[in-house]
C-alpha positions, 0 to 999 in steps of 0.5 A, spaced: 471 346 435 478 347 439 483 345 433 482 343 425 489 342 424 496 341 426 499 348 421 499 355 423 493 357 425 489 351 425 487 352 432 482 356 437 488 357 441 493 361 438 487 365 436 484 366 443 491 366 447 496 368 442 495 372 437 490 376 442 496 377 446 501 379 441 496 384 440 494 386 446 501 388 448 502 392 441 497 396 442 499 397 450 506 399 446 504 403 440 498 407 444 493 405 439 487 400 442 484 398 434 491 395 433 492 388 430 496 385 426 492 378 424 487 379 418 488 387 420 483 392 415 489 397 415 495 393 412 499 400 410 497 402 418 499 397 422 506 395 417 509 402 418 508 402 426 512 395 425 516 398 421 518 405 425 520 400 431 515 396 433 516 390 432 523 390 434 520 393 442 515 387 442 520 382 441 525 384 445 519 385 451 516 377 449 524 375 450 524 377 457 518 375 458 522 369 455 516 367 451 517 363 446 510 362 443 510 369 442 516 370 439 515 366 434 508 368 432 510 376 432 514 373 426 509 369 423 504 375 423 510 381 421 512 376 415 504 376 412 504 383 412 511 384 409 513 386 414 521 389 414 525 386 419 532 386 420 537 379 420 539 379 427 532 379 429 530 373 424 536 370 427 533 370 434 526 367 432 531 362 429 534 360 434 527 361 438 524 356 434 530 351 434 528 350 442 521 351 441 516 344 441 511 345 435 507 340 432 512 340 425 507 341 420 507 348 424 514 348 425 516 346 417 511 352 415 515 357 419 522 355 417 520 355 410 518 363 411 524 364 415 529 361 409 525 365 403 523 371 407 525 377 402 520 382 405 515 382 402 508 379 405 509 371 406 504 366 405 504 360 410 498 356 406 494 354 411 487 353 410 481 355 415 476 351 418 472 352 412 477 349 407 479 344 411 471 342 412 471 342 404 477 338 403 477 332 399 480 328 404 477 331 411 481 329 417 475 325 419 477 320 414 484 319 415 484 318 422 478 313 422 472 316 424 469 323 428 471 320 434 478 319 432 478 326 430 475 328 436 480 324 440 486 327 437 483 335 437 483 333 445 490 331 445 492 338 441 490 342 446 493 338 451 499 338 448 499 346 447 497 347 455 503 342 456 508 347 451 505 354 455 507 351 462 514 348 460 515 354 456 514 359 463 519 355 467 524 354 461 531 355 465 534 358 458 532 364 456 533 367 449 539 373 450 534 379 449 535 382 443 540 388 442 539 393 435 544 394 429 548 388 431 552 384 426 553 377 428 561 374 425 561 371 419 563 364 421 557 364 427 552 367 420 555 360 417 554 355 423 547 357 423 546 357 417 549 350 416 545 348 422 539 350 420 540 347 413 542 340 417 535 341 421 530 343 415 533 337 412 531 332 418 525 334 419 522 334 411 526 327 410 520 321 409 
């Protein structure tokens, strides 16, 4: 199918590349190779390890990797989970996903879980291929025709090849992440008025 959207898990890709290493790298880090963290059989299980300093190791071994990607879809996960996470860490996928090229239906459902995450469990609404397919208005109709539809599943997918090679040459890397730090609060105060003035942008008609 390679892709049936451009939200959050909404492509074979993120499933088959993303989540599969976030995964991987977290049974690697928590020593348990039944681990993962999307669609997860045992929720309480998997939130506590993430919660015991897990989620913060992982994140600070994707910044030196300096894998944006990752960065941001570690969140994603842990945010459905309701997973606790602490403002600095937020913070920093903040500013990861301000630098990061993402299709912005995406990228709009993730600023809306980073404003309104309160800890408990997040629902991003996306819709599965299953509810896709079933929706009143299939992508086909809207973009004239399965070939059309085809055509921009393809670009989709090139797109995000693209994003992965400019992401693993990006000269800028993310500072890594350091525990129990507390920004100023004038600096709390520019991020937080820059990323009203860019949530704004991006949700204008």
């Amino acid at each position: 199918m390679g892709a049936w959207g451009y939200g959050l898990f909404q492509s074979d890709n993120e499933f088959d590349v993303v989540v599969s290493d976030i995964d991987e790298e977290a049974c690697k880090l928590a020593k348990d190779p039944k681990l993962t963290l999307f669609n997860t059989k045992n929720k309480k299980r998997v939130v506590k390890k993430l919660n015991d300093g897990l989620f913060h190791d992982l994140l600070q071994l994707f910044v030196r990797k300096e894998w944006n990607h990752g960065v941001i879809y570690l969140a994603v996960l842990s945010m459905q989970l309701g997973v606790r996470i602490l403002a600095t860490d937020l913070t920093y996928v903040q500013q990861t996903l301000n630098r990061t090229p993402m299709y912005a239906e995406a990228k709009a459902q993730v600023q809306k879980g980073l404003d309104g995450y309160k800890g408990e469990p997040w629902d991003f609404e996306s819709k599965g291929i299953v509810e896709t397919a079933n929706a009143s208005s299939s992508p086909e109709e809207e973009s004239g025709g399965a070939n059309d539809w085809e055509k921009q599943m393809g670009r989709m997918n090139k797109d995000m090849e693209g994003w992965k090679a400019e992401e693993a040459k990006d000269p800028k890397p993310n500072p890594e992440p350091k525990p129990h730090t507390q920004l100023p609060q004038e600096e709390k105060e520019r991020i937080e008025e820059a990323v009203k003035s860019w949530f704004n942008f991006q949700m204008a008609p």
